[in-house]
PAPA-267054 format. One line per field, with one value per residue (C-alpha): x, y, z; residue number from 1. Coordinates in Angstrom, 2 decimals. Example, Ala and Ser with C-alpha at 12.3 -4.5 7.8 and 13.67 -1.06 7.14 Angstrom:
% residues 2
u (12.30 13.67) $
v (-4.50 -1.06) $
w (7.80 7.14) $
seq (1 2) $
This chain:
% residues 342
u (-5.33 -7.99 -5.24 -3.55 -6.46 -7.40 -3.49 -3.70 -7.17 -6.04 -2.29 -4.24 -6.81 -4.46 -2.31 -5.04 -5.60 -2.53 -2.20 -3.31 -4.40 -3.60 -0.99 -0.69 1.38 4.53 6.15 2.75 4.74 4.41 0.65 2.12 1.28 5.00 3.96 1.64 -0.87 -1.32 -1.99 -4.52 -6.05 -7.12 -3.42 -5.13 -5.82 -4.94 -6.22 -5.41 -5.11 -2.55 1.48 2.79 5.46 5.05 1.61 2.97 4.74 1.79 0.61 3.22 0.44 0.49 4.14 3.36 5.67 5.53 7.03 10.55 13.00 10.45 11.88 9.58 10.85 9.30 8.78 6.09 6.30 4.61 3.67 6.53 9.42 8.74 9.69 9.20 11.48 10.64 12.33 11.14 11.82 11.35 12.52 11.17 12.53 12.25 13.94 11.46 8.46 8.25 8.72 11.33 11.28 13.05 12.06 12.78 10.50 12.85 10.84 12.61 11.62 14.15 16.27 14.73 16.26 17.15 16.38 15.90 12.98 13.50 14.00 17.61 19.05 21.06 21.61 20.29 18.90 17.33 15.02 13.70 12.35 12.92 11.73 13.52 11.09 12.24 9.02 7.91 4.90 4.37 1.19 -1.34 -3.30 -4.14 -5.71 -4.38 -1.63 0.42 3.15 4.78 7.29 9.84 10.66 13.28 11.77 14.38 13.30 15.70 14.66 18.08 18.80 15.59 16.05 14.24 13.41 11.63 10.76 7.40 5.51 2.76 0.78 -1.33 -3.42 -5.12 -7.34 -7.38 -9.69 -8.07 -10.82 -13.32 -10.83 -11.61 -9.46 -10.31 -7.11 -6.28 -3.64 -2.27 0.25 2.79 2.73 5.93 7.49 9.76 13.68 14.48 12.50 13.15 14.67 16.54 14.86 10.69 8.12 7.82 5.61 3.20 3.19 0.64 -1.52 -3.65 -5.90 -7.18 -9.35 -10.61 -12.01 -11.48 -13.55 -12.10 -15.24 -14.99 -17.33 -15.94 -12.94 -13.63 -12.00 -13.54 -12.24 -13.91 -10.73 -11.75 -8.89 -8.85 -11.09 -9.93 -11.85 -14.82 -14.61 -11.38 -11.51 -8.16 -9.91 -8.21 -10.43 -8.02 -8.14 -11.58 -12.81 -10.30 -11.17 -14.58 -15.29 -14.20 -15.02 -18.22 -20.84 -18.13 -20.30 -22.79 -22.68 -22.73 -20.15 -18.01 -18.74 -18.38 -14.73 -13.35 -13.52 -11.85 -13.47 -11.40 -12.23 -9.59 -10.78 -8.81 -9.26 -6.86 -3.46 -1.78 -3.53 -5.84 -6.79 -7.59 -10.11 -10.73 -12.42 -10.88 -13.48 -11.64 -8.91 -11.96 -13.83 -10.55 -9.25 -13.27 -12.49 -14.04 -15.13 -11.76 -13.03 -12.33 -15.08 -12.20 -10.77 -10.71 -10.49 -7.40 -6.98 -4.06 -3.32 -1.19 1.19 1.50 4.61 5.72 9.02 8.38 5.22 4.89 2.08 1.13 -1.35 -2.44 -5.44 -5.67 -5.31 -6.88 -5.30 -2.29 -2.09 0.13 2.17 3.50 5.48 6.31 8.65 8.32 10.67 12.36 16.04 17.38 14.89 12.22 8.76 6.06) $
v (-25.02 -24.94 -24.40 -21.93 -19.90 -20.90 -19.99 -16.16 -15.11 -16.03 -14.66 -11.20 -11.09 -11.56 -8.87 -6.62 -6.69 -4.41 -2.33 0.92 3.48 7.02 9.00 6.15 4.04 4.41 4.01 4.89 5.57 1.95 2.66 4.96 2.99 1.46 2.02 4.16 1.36 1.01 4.65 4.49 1.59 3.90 3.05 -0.36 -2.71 -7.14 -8.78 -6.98 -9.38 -7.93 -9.04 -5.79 -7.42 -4.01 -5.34 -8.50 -5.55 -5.02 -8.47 -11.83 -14.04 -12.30 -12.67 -15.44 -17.44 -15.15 -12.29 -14.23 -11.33 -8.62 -5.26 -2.67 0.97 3.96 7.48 9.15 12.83 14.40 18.40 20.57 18.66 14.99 12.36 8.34 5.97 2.31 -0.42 -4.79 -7.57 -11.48 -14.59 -18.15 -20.81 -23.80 -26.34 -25.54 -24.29 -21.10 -17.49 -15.07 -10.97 -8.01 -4.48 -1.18 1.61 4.89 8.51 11.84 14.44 16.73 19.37 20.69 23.88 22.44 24.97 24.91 25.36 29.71 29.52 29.92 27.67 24.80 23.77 21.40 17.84 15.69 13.34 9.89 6.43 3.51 -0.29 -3.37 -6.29 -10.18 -11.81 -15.25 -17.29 -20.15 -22.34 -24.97 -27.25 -25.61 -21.73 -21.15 -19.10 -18.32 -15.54 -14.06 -10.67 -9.83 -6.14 -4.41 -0.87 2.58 5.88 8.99 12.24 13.62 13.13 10.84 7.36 3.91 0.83 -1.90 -5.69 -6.41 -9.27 -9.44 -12.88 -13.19 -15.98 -15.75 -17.55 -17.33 -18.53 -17.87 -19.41 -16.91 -13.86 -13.95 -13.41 -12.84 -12.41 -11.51 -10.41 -9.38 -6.61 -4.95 -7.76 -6.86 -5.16 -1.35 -2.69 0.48 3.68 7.11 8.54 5.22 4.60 4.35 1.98 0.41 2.06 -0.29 -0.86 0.33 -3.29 -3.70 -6.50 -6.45 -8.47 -8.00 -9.38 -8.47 -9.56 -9.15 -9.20 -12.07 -10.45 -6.77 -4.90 -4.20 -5.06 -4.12 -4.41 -4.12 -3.88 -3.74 -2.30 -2.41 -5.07 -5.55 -2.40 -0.83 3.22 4.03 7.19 9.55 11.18 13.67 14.42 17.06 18.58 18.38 20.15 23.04 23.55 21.71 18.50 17.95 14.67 15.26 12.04 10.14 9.33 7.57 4.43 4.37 6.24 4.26 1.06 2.58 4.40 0.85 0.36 1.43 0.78 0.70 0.09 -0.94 -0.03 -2.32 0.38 -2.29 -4.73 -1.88 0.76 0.68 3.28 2.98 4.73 4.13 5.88 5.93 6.54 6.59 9.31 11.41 11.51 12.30 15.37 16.92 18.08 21.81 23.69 22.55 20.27 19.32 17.40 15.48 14.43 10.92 9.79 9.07 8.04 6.81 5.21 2.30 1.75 -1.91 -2.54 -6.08 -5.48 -2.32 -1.47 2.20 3.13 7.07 7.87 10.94 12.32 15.09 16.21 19.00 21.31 19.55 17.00 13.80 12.31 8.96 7.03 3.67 1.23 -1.78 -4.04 -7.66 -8.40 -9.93 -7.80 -10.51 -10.04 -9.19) $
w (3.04 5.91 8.51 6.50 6.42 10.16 11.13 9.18 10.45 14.16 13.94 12.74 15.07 17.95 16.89 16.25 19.98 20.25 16.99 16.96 14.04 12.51 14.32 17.35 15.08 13.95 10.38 8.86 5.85 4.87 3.52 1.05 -2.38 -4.34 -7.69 -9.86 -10.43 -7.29 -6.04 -9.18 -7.81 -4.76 -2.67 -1.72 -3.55 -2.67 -5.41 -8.50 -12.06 -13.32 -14.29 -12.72 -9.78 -7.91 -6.85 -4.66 -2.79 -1.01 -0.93 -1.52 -2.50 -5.60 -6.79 -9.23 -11.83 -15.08 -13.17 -13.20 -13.64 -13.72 -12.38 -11.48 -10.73 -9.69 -8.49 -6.61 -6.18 -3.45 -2.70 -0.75 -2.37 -0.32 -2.86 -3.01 -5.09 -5.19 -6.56 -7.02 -9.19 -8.55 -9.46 -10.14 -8.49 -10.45 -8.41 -5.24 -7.26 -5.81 -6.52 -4.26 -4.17 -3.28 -2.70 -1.48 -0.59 0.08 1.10 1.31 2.49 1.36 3.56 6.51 9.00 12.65 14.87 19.01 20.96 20.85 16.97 16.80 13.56 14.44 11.09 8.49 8.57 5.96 7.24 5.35 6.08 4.46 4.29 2.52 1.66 1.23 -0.26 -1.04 -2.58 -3.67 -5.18 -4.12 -5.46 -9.12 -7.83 -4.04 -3.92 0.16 0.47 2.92 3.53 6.02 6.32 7.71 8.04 9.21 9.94 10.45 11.22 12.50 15.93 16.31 14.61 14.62 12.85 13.35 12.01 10.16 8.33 5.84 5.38 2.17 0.36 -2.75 -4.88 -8.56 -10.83 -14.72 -16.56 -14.81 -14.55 -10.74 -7.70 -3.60 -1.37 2.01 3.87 7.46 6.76 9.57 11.99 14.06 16.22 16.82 17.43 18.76 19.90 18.21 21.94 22.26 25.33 26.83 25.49 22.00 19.65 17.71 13.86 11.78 11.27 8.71 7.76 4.10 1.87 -1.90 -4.85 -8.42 -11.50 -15.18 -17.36 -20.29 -23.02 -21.95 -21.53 -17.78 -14.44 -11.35 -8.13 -4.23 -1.32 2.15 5.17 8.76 9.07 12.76 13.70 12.95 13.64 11.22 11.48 13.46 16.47 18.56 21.22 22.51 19.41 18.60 22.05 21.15 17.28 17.00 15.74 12.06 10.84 9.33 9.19 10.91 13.74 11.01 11.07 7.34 6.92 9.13 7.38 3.55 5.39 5.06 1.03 -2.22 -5.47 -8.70 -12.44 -14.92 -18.54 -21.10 -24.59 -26.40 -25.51 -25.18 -23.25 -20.03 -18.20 -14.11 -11.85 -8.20 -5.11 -1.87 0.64 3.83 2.02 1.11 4.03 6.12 3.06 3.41 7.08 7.84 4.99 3.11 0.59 -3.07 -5.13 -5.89 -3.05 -2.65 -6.48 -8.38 -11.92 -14.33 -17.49 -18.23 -21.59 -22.11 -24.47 -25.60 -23.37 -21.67 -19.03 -18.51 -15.16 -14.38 -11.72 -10.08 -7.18 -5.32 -1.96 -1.36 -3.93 -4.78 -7.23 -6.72 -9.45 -9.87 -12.61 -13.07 -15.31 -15.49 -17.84 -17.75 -16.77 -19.99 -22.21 -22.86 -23.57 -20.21) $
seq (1 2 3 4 5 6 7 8 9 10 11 12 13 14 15 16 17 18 19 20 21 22 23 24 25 26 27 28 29 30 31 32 33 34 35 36 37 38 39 40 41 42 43 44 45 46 47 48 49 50 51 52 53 54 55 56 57 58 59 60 61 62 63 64 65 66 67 68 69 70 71 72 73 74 75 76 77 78 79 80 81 82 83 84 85 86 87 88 89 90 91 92 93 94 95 96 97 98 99 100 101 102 103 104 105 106 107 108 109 110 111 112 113 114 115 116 117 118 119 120 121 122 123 124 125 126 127 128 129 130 131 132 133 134 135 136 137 138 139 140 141 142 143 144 145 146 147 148 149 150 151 152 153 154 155 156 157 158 159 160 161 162 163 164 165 166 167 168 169 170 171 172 173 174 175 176 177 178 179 180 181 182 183 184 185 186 187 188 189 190 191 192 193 194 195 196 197 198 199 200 201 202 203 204 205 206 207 208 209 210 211 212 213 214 215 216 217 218 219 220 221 222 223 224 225 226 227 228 229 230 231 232 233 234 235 236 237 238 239 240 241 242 243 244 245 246 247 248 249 250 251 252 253 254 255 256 257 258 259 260 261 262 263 264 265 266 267 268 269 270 271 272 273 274 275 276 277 278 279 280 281 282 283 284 285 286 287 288 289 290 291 292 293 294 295 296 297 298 299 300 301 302 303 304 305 306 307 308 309 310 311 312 313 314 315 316 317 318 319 320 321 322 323 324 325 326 327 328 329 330 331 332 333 334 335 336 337 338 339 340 341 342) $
């Protein structure tokens, strides 16, 4: 388990050496959350106690036995029209005592006008990205858990296309008799197969390295959960020099050194109100310090909540936040192959 850990930490600080952050990376899409507990856990969250399979889409090490024919579907509805569908399920496999899943992660953006560099129409294009995930975990010992995915990401935005090859390495540890978990993972460890012009330098991938704990309370209904991102680097924040000598510099406080350190977290809060029904409340620090540029800010911004319906064969997830203005809505299903209980 010591080399395991040894091996992860090294493989993501090398390639943190060459991955970049905000709009230097390509196929940024991939930090868009898969399901709606997710996205009410703040988008980002590793170590999550929970049975919901849509989870170990972000991280592998937490695809664990009881989600054995667990589907997971959902849809994510964003402002303008934009739309996200996402599909997972897993299986146990008994004979090697370990756990396998699939999923897909599908954005569109709906139908765009083409038009040429005077403005004359060319027509219509609908561009959308997409990323297929092959994960796998298995167990150690009695609480260590490893995973890993393999993802085949595409991006098509008419006459400019890509994709590209990714990894994500995760390890957990799990404590049931304390309701305790810590994980980590190195997420978007790859590389571009082919450039958007077909030609000209590869892009880098959007690398992340993650960590969190979660506590479920024993005398209380209460989860709470700490997630820290881009470990690798310290200043998080998108800065566009050009941009900012034009227009003025709008990240406000992001030259604190507070800031910059509290930029990396999300904190969420499950509320269990009964077997059936929990409701989920995070802050995403980073989102709201990036959505209060200028003097266009929302007390709000930042913050996302949902609710969960926990049915004996049938998991229903809803969360929503805002940006800005606009609100973003996102449901998920989440229900067993052959109908048995979750």
């Amino acid at each position: 388990m010591r080399r395991i850990i040894i091996l992860l930490l090294l493989f993501a600080a090398y390639h943190a050496e060459s991955q970049t952050l905000g709009g230097n990376a390509v196929f940024n899409f991939l930090s868009q959350p898969n399901t709606a507990q997710l996205a009410a856990l703040g988008s980002i969250n590793v170590s999550s106690i929970s049975n919901d399979v849509g989870l170990a889409f972000s991280n592998p090490a937490l695809l664990r036995d009881s989600m054995h024919q667990q589907i997971s579907s959902s849809f994510y509805s964003f402002a303008e029209g934009v739309n996200q569908y996402g599909f997972q399920t897993a299986f146990h496999l008994n004979r090697i005592q370990s756990n396998l899943g699939i999923g897909v992660q599908f954005l569109d953006y709906g139908t765009i006008t083409q038009t040429d560099a005077s403005g004359n129409i060319l027509g219509n294009f609908r561009p959308s990205d997409y990323v297929v995930q092959l994960m796998y975990s298995k167990s150690y010992k009695e609480n260590w858990w490893v995973g890993v995915t393999s993802k085949f990401i595409n991006s098509n935005y008419g006459i400019y296309r890509s994709s590209g090859l990714a990894f994500d390495a995760g390890l957990a540890y799990y404590d049931n008799e304390n309701q305790l978990q810590v994980s980590i993972v190195a997420k978007n460890m790859g590389t571009q197969l082919k450039t958007y012009n077909g030609t000209g330098t590869k892009e880098e991938l959007p690398f992340d390295l993650q960590a969190g704990i979660t506590k479920r309370l024993l005398n209380a209904p209460l989860q709470f959960s700490i997630t820290a991102h881009h470990l690798h680097r310290f200043d998080v924040f998108y800065n566009d020099t050009l941009f900012n000598a034009q227009e003025g510099d709008a990240r406000f406080g992001t030259n604190n050194t507070f800031q910059k350190l509290m930029a990396h977290l999300v904190f969420s809060t499950d509320i269990f109100l009964s077997n059936q029904f929990q409701i989920t409340a995070a802050l995403n620090l980073m989102r709201r310090q990036s959505l209060n540029a200028y003097n266009i800010t929302n007390g709000l911004n930042g913050f996302s909540l949902g609710f969960g319906v926990l049915l004996n064969k049938l998991q229903i997830h809803y969360a929503t936040g805002f940006y800005q203005q606009n609100l973003f809505h996102q449901v998920s299903l989440n229900f067993n192959l052959k109908g048995d209980p979750l």
